[in-house]
C-alpha positions in Angstrom: 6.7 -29.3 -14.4 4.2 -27.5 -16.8 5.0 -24.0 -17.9 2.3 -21.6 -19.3 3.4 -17.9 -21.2 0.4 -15.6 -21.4 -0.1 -12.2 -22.6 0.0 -9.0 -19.8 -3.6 -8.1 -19.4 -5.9 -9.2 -17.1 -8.5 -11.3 -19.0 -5.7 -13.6 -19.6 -5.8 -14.0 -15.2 -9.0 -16.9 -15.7 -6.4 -18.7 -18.2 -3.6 -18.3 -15.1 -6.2 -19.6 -12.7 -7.5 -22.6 -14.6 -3.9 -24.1 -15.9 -3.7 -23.8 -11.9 -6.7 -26.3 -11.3 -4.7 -28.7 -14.1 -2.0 -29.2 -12.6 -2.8 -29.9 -9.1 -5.5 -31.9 -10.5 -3.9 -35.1 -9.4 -3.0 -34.0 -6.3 -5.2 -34.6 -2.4 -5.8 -30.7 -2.6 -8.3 -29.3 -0.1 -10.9 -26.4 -1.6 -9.4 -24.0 0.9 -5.5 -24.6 -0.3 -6.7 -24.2 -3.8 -8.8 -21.1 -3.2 -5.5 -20.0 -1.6 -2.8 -20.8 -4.2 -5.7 -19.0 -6.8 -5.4 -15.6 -4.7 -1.8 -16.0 -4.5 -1.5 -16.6 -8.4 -3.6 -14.1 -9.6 -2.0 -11.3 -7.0 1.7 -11.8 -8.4 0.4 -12.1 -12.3 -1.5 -8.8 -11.6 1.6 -7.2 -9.9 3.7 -8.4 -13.4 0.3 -6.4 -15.3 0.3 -3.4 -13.0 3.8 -3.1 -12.1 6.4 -4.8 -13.8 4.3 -3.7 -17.8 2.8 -0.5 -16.0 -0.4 -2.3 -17.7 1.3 -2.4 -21.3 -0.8 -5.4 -22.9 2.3 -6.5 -25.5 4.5 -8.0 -21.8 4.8 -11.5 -21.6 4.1 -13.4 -18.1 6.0 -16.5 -17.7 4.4 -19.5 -14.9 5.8 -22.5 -13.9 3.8 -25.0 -12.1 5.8 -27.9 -10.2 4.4 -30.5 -8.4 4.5 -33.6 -5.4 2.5 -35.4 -3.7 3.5 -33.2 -0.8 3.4 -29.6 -2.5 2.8 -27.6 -5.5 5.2 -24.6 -6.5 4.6 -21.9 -8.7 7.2 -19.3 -10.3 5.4 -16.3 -11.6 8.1 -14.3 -14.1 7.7 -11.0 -16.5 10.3 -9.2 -18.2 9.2 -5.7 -17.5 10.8 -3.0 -15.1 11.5 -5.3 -11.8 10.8 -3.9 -8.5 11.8 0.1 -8.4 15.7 0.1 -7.8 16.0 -4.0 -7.8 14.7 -3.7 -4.1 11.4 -5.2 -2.0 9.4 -2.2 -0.8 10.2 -1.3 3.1 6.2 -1.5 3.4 5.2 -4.4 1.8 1.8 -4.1 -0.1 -1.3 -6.6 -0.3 -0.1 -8.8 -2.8 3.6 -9.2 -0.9 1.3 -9.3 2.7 -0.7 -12.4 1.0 2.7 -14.0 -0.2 3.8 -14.1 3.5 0.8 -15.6 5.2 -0.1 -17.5 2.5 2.4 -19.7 1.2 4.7 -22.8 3.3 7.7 -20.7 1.5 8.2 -17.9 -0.8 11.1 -16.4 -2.7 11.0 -13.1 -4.8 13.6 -12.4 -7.2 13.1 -8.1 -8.0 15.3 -7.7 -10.6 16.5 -10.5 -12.5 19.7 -10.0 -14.7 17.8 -10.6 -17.8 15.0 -8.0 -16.7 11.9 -8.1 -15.0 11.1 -9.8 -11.8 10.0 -13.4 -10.3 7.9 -14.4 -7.5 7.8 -18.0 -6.8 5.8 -19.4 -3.9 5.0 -23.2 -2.3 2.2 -24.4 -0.5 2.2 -27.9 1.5 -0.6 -30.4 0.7 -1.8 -31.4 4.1 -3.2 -35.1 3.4 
């Protein structure tokens, strides 16, 4: 597992993105799941920027990158305001929308009890 904290604003999304192409670095990865696990990344850091810090710059975002030979997981966390009454939206956006078609599995936790929210997502390495 390989954790990376970065500051809430956007120029910090290319950071995200490239600790990204470390750690599945080792792995049989085609172009097209990387490209994918990229949009999915960037999508839930700028939903911490936009959402969870209302764009504040001074949030934190917390990733977590975990790895096999069969799969890669990534847990995107922020301490700001969660999802709008700790609940998923009845009419899931684009980010949420990319989460569902994108990923082998997703989980999103929308209001943690230490603040903020976490969406963690997994994609299968087909060999």
């Amino acid at each position: 597992m390989a954790t990376l904290t970065v500051p809430s604003q956007p120029a910090y999304l290319i950071v995200c993105r490239q600790a990204l192409i470390g750690a599945v670095a080792d792995l049989a990865i085609t172009d097209d799941q990387l490209d994918d696990l990229k949009l999915l990344l960037s999508e839930a850091c700028s939903n911490a920027i936009v959402h969870g810090y209302d764009n504040d710059p001074d949030g934190v975002i917390e990733i977590e990158f975990r790895t096999s030979p069969y799969e890669i997981e990534v847990a995107v966390s922020d301490n700001g305001r969660g999802f709008p009454g700790g609940r998923l939206p009845d009419q899931p956006g684009f980010g949420l929308s990319l989460l569902r078609e994108l990923s082998t599995r997703h989980r999103i936790d929308p209001q943690r009890p230490e603040g903020g929210a976490r969406i963690s997502f997994a994609r299968s390495i087909n060999r």
